[in-house]
C-alpha positions in Angstrom: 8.9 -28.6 -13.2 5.9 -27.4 -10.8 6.3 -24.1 -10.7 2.2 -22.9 -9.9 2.8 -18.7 -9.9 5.3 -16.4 -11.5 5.6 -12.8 -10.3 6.3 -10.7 -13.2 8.3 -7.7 -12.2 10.8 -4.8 -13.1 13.8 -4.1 -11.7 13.5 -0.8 -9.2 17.0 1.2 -10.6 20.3 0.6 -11.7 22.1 -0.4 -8.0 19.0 -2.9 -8.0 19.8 -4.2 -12.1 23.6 -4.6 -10.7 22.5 -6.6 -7.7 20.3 -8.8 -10.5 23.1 -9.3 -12.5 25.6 -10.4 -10.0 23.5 -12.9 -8.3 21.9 -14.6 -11.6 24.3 -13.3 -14.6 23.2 -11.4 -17.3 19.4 -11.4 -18.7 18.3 -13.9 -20.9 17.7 -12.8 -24.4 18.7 -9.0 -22.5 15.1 -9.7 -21.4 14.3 -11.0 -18.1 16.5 -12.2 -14.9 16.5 -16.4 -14.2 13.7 -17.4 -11.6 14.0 -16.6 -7.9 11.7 -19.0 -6.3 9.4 -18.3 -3.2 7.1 -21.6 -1.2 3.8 -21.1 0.4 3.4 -23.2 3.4 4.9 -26.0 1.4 1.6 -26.6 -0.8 2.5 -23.9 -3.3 5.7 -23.3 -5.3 6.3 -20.1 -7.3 8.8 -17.8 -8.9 9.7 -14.0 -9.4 11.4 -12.9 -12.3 12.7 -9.9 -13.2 12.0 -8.0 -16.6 15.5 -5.8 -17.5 12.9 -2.5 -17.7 12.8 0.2 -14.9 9.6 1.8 -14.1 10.3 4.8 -16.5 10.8 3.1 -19.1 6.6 1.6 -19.3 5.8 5.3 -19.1 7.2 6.3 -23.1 5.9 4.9 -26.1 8.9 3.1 -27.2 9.7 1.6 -23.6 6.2 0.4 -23.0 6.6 -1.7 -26.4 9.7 -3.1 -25.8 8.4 -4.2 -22.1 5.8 -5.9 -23.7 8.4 -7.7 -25.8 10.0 -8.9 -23.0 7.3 -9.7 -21.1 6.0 -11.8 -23.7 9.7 -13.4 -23.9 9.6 -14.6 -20.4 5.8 -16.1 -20.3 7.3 -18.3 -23.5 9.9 -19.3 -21.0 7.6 -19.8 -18.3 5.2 -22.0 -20.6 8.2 -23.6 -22.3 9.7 -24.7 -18.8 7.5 -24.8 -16.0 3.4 -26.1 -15.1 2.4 -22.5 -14.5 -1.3 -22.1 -13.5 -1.1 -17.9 -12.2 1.0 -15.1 -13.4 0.9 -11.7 -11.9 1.8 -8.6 -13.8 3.9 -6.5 -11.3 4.2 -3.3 -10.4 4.9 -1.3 -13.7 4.2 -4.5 -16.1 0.5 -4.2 -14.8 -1.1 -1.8 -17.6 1.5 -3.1 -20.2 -1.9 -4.9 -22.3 -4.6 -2.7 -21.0 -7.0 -2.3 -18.1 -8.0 -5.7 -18.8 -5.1 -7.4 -20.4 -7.5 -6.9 -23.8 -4.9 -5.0 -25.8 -3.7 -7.4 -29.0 -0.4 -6.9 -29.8 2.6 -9.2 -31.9 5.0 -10.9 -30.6 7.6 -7.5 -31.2 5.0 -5.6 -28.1 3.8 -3.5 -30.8 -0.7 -3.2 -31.0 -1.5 -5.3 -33.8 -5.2 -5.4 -34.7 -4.2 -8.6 -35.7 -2.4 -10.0 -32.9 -3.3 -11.4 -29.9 -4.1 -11.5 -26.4 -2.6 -12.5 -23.2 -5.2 -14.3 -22.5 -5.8 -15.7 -25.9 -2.5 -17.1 -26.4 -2.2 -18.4 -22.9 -5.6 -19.7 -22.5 -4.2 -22.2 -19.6 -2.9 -19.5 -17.6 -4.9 -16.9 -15.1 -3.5 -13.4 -14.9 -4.0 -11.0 -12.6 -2.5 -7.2 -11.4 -2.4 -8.2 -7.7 -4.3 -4.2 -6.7 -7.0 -6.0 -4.6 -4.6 -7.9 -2.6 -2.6 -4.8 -2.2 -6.0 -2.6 -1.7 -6.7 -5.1 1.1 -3.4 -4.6 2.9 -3.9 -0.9 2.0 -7.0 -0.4 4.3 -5.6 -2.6 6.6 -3.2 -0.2 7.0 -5.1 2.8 7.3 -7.8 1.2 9.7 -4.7 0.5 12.2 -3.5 4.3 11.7 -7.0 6.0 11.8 -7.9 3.6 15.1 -4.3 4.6 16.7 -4.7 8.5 16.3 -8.6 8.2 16.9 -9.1 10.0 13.5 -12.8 9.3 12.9 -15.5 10.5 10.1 -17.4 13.9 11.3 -21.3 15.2 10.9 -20.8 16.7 7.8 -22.6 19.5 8.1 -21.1 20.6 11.4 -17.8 19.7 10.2 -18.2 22.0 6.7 -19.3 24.9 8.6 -16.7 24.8 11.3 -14.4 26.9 9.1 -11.4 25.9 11.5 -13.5 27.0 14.7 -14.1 23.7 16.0 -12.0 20.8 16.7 -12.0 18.0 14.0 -9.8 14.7 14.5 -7.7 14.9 11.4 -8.3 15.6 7.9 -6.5 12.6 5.2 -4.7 13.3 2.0 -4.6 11.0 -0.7 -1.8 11.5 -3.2 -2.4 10.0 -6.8 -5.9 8.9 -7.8 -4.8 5.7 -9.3 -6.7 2.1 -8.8 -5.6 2.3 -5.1 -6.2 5.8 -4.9 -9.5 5.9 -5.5 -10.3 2.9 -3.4 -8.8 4.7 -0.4 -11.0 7.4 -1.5 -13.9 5.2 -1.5 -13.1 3.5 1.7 -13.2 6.4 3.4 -16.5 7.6 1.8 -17.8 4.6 2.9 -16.5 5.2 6.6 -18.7 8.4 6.3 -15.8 11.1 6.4 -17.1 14.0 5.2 -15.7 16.4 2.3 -13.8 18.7 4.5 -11.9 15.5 5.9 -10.4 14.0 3.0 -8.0 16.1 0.2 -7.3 14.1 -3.2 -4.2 15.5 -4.9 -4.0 14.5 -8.6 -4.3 15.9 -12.3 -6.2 12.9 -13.3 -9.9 13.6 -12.6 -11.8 12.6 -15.5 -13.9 10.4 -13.3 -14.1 11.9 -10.4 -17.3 12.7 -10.0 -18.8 9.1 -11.1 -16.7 7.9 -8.7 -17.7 9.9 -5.6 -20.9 11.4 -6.8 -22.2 14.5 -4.8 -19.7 14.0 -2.6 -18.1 17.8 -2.5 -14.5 16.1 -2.4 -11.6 19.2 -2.8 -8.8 18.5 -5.2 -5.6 19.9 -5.9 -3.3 19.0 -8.4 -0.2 19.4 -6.2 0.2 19.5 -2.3 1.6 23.0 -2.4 -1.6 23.9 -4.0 -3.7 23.4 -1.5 -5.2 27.3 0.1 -8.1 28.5 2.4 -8.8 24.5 3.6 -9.9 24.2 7.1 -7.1 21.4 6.9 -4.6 24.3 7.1 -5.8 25.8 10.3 -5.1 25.5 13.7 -7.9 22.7 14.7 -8.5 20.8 11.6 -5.1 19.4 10.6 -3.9 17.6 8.3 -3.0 13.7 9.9 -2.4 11.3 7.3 -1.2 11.4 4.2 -1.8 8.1 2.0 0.5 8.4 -1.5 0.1 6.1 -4.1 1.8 7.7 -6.7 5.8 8.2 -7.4 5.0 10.6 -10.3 7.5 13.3 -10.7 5.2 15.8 -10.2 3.7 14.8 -7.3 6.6 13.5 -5.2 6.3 13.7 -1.8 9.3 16.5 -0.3 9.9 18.0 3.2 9.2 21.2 1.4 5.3 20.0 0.4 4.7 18.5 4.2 6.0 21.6 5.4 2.8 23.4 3.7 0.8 21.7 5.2 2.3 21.0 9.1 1.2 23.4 11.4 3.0 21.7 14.2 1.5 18.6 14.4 2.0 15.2 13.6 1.6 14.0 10.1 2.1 10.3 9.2 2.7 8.9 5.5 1.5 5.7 4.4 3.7 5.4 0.8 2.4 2.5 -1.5 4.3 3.3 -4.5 7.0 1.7 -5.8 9.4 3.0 -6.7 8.7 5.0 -3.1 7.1 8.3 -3.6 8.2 10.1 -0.5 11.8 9.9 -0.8 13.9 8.6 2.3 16.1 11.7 1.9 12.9 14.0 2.0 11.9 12.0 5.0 15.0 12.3 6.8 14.7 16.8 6.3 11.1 16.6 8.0 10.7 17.0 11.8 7.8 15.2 13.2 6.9 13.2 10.4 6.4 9.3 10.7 5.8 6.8 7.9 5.7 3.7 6.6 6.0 1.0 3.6 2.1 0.6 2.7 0.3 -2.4 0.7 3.2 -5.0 2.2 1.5 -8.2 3.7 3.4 -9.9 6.9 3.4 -13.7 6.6 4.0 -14.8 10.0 4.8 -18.2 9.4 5.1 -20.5 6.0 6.9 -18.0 3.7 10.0 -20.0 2.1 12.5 -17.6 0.2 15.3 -19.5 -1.7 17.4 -16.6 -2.7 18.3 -12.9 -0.5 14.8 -11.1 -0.5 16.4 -7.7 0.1 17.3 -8.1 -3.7 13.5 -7.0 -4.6 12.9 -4.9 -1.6 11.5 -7.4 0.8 12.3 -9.2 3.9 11.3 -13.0 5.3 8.0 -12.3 6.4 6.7 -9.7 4.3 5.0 -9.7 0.5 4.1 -6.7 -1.6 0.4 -7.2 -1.5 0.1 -7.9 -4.7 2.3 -10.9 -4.2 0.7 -12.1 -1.4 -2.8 -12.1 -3.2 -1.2 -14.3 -5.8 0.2 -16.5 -3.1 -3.1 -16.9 -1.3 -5.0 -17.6 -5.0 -2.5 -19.9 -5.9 -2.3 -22.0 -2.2 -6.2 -21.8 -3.1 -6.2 -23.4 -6.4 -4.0 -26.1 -5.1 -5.5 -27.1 -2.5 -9.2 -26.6 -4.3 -8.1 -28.3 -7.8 -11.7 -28.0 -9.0 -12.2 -24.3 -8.4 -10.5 -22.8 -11.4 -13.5 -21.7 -12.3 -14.0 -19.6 -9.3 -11.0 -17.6 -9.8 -11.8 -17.0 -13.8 -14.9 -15.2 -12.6 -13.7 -12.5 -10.7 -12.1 -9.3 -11.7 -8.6 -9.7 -11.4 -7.4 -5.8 -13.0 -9.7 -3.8 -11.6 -10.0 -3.2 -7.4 -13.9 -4.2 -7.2 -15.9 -5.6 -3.8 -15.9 -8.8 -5.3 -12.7 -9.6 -5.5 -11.9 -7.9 -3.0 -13.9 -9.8 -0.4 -12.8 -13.1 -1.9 -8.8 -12.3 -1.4 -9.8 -10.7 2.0 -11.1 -13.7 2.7 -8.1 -15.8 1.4 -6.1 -13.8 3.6 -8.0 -14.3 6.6 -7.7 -18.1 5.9 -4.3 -18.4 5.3 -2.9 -15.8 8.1 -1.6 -12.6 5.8 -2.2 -9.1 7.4 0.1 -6.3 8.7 3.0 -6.1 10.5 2.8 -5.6 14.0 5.1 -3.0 13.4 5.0 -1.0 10.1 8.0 -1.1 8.0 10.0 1.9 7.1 11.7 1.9 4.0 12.1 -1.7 4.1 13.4 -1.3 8.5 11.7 -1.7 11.4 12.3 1.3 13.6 
């Protein structure tokens, strides 16, 4: 059976397992969920299947080897039963073998100096994480926002010595410092935003300051932390928030927007999955807007052959890392010579490269943003 990409996933929580397990049955080899198939426009047939892990369970030691063990379970499936050229690792599956899928493990999920590869024991297959199609979507979304609110980059040096005094257009947050994290960070760097406009919050800042270089970035390890920011006062307020991260400790709550809201509006764009801004934290806060981030609207073309509410979706819209697979896998098929193309980029790390080539594929093949912004999976 043609089957050209598999989207490798998790399941979200238990109402979401229970929902798995009535529509398909039980997991194979308590393993991984039967296919749920997705079409491209026609040209390109796929599948999503669902690994019986939740997100916590790739954080511990003993759940991140027994994903593995799944995972690996599931691509013998896939190579057993279907011509598979592209497989995506999915939301928490993506760091299972490493940065850049070099880890060698056995066939238990367990490192094995003398095991293998994905890539090694699937030679025929490409792999990728899907963060630059998602990064793509991502500052998509925050070019719309910024261009709505006419947020736009200040003179530096008259912004830094404003001390509140003066009227800036918004200041940006950006929760978690992850792969998209740091390329919103970038982005806006690039956009020439000075330091007193953009607030990282994370505990993770080992490379911080390869990454933004004398940039005079301020971080905080928690919202709540923030103090004595310009952000804070009456004139230069906080606008955006963009959260990539559902870690525990830096969950988005009414109680952390409301140490930052001075009044004004503050809108969320929440990429993580599981979300990190809960929807009953959203539903305490008082002039607060937000919205689903990294999701790609497929206006026309997108085929789903089972409920997509099951994985958090709805008939025109993709995670972005779906939809880059999608686009790469239309690409391949319709460009049966170009395999070689795709092996060359970077496919689990965000980088310009491949991040012009899926922007690119995107452009081609009609994926963007919806017109208007999901909320928690609704249009309001």
């Amino acid at each position: 059976m043609t089957n050209e990409f598999v989207l490798i996933s998790n399941l979200l929580n238990e109402k979401n397992k229970e929902e798995f397990r009535i529509s398909l049955g039980n997991s194979i080899e308590k393993s991984f969920y039967k296919p749920l198939f997705i079409e491209s426009s026609e040209l390109s047939t796929g599948s999503l299947i669902a690994l019986d892990i939740y997100p916590n369970d790739c954080i511990s030691k003993i759940g991140i080897i027994e994903a593995r063990k799944q995972f690996i379970i599931a691509i013998d499936y896939i190579s057993n039963k279907f011509n598979t050229k592209l497989i995506l690792l999915a939301a928490s599956t993506k760091r299972l073998f490493g940065k850049n899928i070099e880890l060698k493990v056995n066939s238990e999920g367990m490192l094995d100096d003398t095991g293998f590869t994905l890539q090694a024991k699937y030679p025929d297959i490409i792999f990728t994480n899907g963060d630059n199609g998602t990064s793509v979507i991502l500052e998509m979304e925050v070019e719309s926002y910024l261009t709505k609110e006419n947020i736009k980059p200040e003179n530096f040096t008259y912004c830094q010595s404003c001390k509140g005094d003066l009227s800036c257009s918004g200041t940006v947050i950006i929760n978690g410092l992850g792969l998209l994290g740091t390329n919103t960070l970038l982005h806006l760097i690039e956009k020439q935003f000075c330091d007193m406009q953009v607030i990282v919050i994370s505990n993770y800042t080992k490379e911080l300051d390869s990454i933004i270089g004398k940039k005079n970035v301020q971080v905080f390890t928690h919202i709540k932390e923030i103090k004595n920011h310009c952000c804070l006062e009456s004139s230069n307020k906080v606008k955006l928030i963009v959260n990539c991260t559902h870690h525990p400790t830096q969950m988005i709550t009414s109680d952390s927007i409301s140490h930052i809201q001075r009044g004004q509006k503050i809108h969320v764009i929440d990429v993580a999955v599981p979300y990190g801004f809960p929807e009953e934290e959203f539903k305490k806060c008082s002039n607060v807007t937000r919205q689903d981030g990294g999701n790609a609207f497929i206006e026309n073309g997108l085929e789903f052959y089972f409920n997509p509410e099951i994985c958090g979706l709805t008939d025109n819209v993709l995670y972005g890392c779906f939809a880059e697979t999608v686009a790469i896998s239309r690409f391949l098929k319709e460009n049966p010579d170009s395999e070689s193309i795709i092996r060359e980029l970077d496919l689990f790390n965000v980088n310009k490269t491949a991040k012009n080539f899926v922007r690119g594929l995107f452009e081609k093949y009609g994926i963007g943003i919806a017109p208007v912004p999901y909320n928690y999976m609704k249009i309001e």
